[in-house]
C-alpha positions as CSV (number, residue, x, y, z in Angstrom):
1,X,-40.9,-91.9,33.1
2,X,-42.8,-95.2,33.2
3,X,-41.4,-98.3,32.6
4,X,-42.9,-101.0,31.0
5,X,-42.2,-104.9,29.9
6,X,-43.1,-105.5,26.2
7,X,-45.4,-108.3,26.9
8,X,-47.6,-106.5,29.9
9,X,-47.0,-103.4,26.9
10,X,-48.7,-106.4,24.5
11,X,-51.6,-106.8,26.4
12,X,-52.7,-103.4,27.5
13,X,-50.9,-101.1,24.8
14,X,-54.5,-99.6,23.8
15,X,-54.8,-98.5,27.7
16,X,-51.2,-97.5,27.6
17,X,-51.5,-95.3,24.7
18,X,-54.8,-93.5,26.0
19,X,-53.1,-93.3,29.3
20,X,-50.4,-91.3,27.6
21,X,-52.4,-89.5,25.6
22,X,-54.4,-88.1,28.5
23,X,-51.4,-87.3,30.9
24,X,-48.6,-86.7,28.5
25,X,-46.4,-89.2,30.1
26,X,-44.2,-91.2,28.2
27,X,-43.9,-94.8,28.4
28,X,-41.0,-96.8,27.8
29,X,-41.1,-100.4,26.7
30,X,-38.5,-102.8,27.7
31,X,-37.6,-106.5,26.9
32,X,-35.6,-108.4,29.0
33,X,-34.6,-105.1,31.0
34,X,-33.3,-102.9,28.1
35,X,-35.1,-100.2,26.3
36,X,-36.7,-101.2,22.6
37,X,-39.3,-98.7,22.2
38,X,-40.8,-95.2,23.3
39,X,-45.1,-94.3,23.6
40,X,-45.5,-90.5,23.8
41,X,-48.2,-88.4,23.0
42,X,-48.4,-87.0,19.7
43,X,-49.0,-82.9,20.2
44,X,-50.1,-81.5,16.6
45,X,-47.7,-79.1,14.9
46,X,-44.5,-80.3,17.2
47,X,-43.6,-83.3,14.6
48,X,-43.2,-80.7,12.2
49,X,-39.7,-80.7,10.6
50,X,-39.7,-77.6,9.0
51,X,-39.1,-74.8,11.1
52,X,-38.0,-77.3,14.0
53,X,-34.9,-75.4,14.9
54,X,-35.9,-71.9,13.9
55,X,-34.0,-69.3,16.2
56,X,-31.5,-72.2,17.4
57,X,-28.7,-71.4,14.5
58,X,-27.1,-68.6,13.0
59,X,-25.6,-68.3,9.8
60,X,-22.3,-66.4,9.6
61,X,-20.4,-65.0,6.4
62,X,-21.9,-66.2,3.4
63,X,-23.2,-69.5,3.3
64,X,-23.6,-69.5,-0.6
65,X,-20.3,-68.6,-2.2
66,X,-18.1,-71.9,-1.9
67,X,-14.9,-70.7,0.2
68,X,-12.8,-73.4,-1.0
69,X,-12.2,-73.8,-4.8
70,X,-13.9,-76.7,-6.2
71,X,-10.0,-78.4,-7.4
72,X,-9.0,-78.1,-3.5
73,X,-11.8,-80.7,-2.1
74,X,-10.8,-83.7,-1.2
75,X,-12.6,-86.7,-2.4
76,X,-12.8,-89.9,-1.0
C-alpha cells in the first residue's frame, strides 16, 4: 500500500483519489510518520451493511427463547 504525507495528500488529494479510483489501490495518509487516515475506492454494493456477513455465522439452539430467567441477570 502507498504511503502518503498529509500535506503532499493536501495538495494533490483530487489526483490521489482518481488515482485510486482507477487502480484500486489504497492510499494511506500519514502525519508526522503515523497513520491518520485511509483513501480507497468505493466499489458499489460492498458498503452495504446488511447482508455483510451472510454465510460467516451460524446460529445454534434457539436464539429467541431467553435461556437464563430474566431474575438471574446481573445488572450493573
Amino acid at each position: 500500500m502507498k504511503e502518503m504525507a498529509a500535506g503532499k495528500f493536501k495538495n494533490q488529494c483530487l489526483a490521489v483519489m482518481d488515482t485510486v479510483q482507477r487502480t484500486g489501490e489504497p492510499v494511506l495518509i500519514t502525519k508526522h510518520g503515523r497513520a491518520v487516515a485511509k483513501v480507497v475506492a468505493v466499489n458499489d454494493g460492498d458498503d452495504d451493511f446488511f447482508d455483510s456477513m451472510a454465510g460467516r455465522a451460524k446460529a445454534i439452539g434457539d436464539i429467541v427463547y431467553d435461556t437464563v430467567p430474566a431474575e438471574d441477570w446481573e445488572c450493573h
